[in-house]
N, C-alpha and C positions, 0 to 999 in steps of 0.2 A: 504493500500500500504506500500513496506517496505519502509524504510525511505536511501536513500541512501545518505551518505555524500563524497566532494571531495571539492579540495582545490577550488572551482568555487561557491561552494555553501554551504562553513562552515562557519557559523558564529564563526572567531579565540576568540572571545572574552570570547566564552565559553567553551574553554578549560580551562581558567585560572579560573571562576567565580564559574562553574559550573559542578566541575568533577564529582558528582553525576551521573548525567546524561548520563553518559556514564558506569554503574554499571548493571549486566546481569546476568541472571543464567550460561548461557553457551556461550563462544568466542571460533568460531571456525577460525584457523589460515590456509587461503589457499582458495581462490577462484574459485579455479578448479572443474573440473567434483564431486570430491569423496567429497570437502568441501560441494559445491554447493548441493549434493544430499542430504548431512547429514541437511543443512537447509532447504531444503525441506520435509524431511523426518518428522520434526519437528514442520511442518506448526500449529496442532492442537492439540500441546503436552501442550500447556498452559504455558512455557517456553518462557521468551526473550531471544534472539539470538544475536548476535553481529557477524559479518563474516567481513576478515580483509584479505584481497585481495593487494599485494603489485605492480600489474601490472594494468593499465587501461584497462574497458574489449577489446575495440578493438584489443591489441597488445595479448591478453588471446585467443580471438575467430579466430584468424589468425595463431594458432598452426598449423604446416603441420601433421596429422597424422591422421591414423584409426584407429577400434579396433570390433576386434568380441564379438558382444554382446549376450552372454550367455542366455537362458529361465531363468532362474531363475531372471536373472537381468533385465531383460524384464517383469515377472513377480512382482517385486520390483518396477517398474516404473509405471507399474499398479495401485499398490497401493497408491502410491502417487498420481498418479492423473496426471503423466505428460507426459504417455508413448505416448496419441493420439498426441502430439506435437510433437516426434519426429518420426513417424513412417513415415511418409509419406517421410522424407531424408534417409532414409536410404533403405538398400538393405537386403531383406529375402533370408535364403539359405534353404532349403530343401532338401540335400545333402551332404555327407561329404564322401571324396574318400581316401582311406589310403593306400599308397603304400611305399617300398622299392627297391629304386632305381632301376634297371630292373627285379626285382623278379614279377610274370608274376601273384602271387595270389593277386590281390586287394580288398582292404576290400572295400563295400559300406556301410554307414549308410542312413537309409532312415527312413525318419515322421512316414512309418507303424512302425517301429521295437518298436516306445514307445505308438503310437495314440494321435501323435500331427499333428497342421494343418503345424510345423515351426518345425526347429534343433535349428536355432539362425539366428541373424542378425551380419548387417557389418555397422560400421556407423562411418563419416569421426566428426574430433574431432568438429568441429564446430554444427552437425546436434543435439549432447550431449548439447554443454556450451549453447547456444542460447536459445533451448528452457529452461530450468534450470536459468539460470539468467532471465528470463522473468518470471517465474512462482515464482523466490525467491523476486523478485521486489513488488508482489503482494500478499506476505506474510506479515502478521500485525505486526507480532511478531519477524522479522528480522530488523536490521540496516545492512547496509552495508558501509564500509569503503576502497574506493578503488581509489587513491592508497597509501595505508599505512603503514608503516614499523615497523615490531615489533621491537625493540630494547634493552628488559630484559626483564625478568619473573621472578617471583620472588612462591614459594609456601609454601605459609602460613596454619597453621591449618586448618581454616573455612574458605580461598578465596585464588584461586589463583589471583595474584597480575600480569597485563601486561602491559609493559609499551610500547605505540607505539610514534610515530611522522607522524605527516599529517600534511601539509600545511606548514613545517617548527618546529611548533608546537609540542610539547610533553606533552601527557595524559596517564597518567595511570587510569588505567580499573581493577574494584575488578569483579570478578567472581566465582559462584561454581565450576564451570567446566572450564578448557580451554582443546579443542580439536586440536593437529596437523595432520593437512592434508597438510602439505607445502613440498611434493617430498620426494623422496630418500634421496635426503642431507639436509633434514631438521634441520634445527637452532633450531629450536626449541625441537625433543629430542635429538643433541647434548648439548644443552644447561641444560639439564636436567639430565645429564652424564648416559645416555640409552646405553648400547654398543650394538651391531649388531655382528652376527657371519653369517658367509658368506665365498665366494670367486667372484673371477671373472673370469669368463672363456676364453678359448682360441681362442673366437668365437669372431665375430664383426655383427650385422646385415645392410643388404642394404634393403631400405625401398623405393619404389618407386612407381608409380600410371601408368598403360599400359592400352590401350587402345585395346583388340581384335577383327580381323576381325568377327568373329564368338559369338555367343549369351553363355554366361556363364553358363545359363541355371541353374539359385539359385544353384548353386555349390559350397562349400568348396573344396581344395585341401588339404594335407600335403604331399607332397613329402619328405621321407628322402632321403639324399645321406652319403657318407661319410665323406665329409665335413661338413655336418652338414643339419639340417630342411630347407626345402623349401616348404612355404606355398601360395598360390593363395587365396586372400579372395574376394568374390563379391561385388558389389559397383553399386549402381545405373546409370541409363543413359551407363549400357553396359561395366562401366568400373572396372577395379580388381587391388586390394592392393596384392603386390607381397612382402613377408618378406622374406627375403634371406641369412640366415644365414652360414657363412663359416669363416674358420680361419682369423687371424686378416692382416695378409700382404696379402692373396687370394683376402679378402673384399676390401683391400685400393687400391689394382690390378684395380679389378674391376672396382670401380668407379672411376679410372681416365681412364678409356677408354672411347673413342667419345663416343655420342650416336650410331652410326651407331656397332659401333664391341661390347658395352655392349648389344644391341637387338640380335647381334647374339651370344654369350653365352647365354641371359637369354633364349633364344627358345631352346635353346638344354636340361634345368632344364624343362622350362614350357612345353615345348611337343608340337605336330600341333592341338589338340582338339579343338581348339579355331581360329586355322587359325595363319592369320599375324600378328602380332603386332607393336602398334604405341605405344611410350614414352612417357607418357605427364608430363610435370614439371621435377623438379630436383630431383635426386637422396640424400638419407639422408642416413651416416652410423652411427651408435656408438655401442659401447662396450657391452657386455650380464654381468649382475651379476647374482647370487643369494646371498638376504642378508635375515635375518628373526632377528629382535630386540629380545632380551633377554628376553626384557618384554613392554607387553603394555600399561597398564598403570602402573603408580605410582598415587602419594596422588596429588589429583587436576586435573589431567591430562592421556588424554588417545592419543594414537596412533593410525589414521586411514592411508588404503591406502600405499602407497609407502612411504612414514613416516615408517612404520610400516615392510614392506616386499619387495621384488623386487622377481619374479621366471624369467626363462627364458624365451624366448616368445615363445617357442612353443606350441601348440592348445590354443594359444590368452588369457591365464588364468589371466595376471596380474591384468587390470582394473577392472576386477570382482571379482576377490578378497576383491579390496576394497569396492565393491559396498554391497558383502554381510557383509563388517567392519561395512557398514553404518548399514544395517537394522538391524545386531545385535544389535549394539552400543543403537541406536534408541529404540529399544523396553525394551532394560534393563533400561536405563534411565526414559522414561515415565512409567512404571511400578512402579521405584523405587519413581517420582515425585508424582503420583496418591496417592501411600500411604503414603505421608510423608516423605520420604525419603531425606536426603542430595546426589544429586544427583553426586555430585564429592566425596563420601567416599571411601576409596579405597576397602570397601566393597562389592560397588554396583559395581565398574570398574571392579572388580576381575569377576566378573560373567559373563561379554562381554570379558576379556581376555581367562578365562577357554572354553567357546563357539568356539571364533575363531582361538587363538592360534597353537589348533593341529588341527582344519581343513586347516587354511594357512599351515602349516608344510607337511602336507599331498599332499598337491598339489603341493608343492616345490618339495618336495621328486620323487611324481610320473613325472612333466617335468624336472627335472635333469636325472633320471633314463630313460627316453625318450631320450633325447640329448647323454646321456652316449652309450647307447645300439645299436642306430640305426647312431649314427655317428664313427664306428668301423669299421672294417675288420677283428679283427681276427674271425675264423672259429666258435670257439664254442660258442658263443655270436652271431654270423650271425646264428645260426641251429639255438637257442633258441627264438630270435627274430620273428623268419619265422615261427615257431611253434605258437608263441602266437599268431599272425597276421593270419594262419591255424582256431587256437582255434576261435579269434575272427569273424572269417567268417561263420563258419560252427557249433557252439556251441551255441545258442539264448542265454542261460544266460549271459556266457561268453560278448556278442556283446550288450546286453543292459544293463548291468552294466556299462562295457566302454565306454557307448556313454552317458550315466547317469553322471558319475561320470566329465568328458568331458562337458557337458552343465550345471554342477553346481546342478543337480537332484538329488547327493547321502547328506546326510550329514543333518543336522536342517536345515528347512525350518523356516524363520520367519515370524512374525504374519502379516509384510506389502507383502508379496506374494501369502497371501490365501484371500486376500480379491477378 
């Protein structure tokens, strides 16, 4: 079992006695989905683990959000071993509908066009952290520290050096490796002086959970408009995750309208397919970026996840992103341990930055070039857009590349999704 510590059941006495003991190959910073996978990922790498969680999990697993889970990441969770825990919460889609705003050619993607039984799933953030912190709970080779506050890094030749406070209490912890999975505005590669190249766009998204008269029927949606992406994602028990992306005073429009007059704007995006629609819960907005770090690791230290990149959210790319940071990360790592290897040299890091680095870029690239092209009016960008959407209907290669590259199918495959 991992060893979980919290200020209820730390013996303080050995922070001061006994700092050894808190001494690891690898400290991953961030207890979230992308932290959480990477210690899982890890279960049987013959590496001790240290994972350092600055929230308690109850207030972690009460995150309001969803997220479309990719095949390949689903694949990946396979391999680990954790994927039968979470399948049963979540919702399979076997469908994916592609449209521009009233233009009358809609693309379908369907299971035959690759000869899968799935496209992807939808799974709300709890159906992820739950089973993950249950399955890292019962890894031998993990401590868990939560809730604990990193508070300097320090990186030395042979260890990074991190210094956190629990309990009041302050311990520093020598490690080969320290991993940041702690968000987008991570402390951690700010603190490492990592800069980010990016912007922020002029979008805001509205994220909210509808309940339809009518069966969803494993459907994906992307509606573009010229506002910007609007997506439908399916949810178990009949209900759908609506992301709703539009300019930033349109979006804050929006969501200060009752419930009654935001249901009837969002039926006029969402369509009758589905019947009526009921509201359930609140409304969430915030901001769209895209950022991508200059670099991922450096000496001691790597960057997973939203640490590492932010794209925009359309066709649900970001979480999985990180998810394929992890099994990369994962497999350069235990490779390099197996043979001997210092597994924080910036030699062995450089080999998981050259892997992911332009396939994150690539997919940034292509959901920018998305949000760019199909949230427009002018004329010669509206022809060219209809044409690829033409290509992608009536072209096979054309529509199963797109739908590949789309579920995470194009690109290295790692060694935890062929098991």
């Amino acid at each position: 079992m991992a060893q979980v510590i919290s200020p209820k059941t730390l013996d303080t006495s050995q922070i001061t006695t006994n700092p050894q003991d808190y001494d690891y190959d690898l400290v991953i910073v961030g207890g979230g989905i992308v932290g959480l996978t990477l210690a899982s990922a890890l279960k049987d790498s013959g590496l001790s683990l240290l994972l350092i969680e600055a929230r308690v999990e109850s207030a972690a697993v009460m995150k309001g959000q969803a997220y479309a889970v990719h095949m390949l990441s689903a694949l990946i969770y396979q391999g680990i071993g954790v994927w039968d825990k979470m399948l049963p919460n979540i919702e399979t889609y076997r469908r994916v509908r592609l449209s521009d705003a009233n233009y009358p050619n809609v693309v379908e993607f369907n299971t035959e066009d690759i000869g899968k039984d799935d496209l992807g799933y939808v799974a709300e953030h709890q159906a992820l952290l739950h089973p993950l912190q249950e399955f890292v709970k019962n890894c031998q080779n993990v401590t868990i520290l939560c809730p604990a506050e990193v508070v300097e890094t320090q990186y030395l030749q042979d260890a990074a050096v991190t210094t956190i406070k629990l309990a009041g209490k302050t311990q520093t912890i020598r490690s080969k490796l320290l991993v940041a999975a702690d968000g987008s505005r991570s402390r951690i590669r700010q603190a490492a002086g990592i800069s980010t190249s990016g912007w922020k766009y002029w979008q805001s998204c509205i994220v909210a959970f509808v309940k339809p008269e009518k069966s969803h029927n494993e459907t994906a949606y992307e509606k573009f408009q010229a506002s910007g992406p609007f997506a439908i994602l399916p949810l178990p028990g009949n209900r759908c995750r609506i992301v709703w992306t539009a300019p930033h005073e349109e979006a804050k429009a929006l969501c200060e309208l009752d419930d009654e007059q935001f249901l009837q704007e969002l039926s006029q995006r969402y369509g009758s397919q589905m019947g009526k629609l009921e509201l359930l819960g609140e409304r969430f907005i915030f901001p769209v970026q895209l950022m991508q770090s200059d670099k991922y690791v450096s000496d001691r230290l790597a960057l997973i996840g939203d640490a590492a990149h932010n794209c925009h959210p359309v066709g649900g790319q970001g979480l999985n992103l990180g998810i394929r940071d992890v099994a990369a990360l994962a497999q350069v790592i235990q490779e390099a341990h197996q043979v001997g290897k210092d597994i924080g040299d910036i030699k062995v890091l450089k080999k998981y930055e050259r892997w992911r680095k332009l396939e994150n870029l690539t997919i940034l690239g292509f959901t920018d070039l998305l949000d760019r092209v199909f949230s427009n009016t002018f004329l010669p960008i509206v022809i060219v857009r209809r044409l690829g959407l033409l290509a992608m209907k009536y072209i096979p290669l054309v529509k199963v590349l797109s739908l590949k590259l789309m579920i995470g199918l194009l690109g290295k495959t790692p060694k935890l999704a062929q098991r």
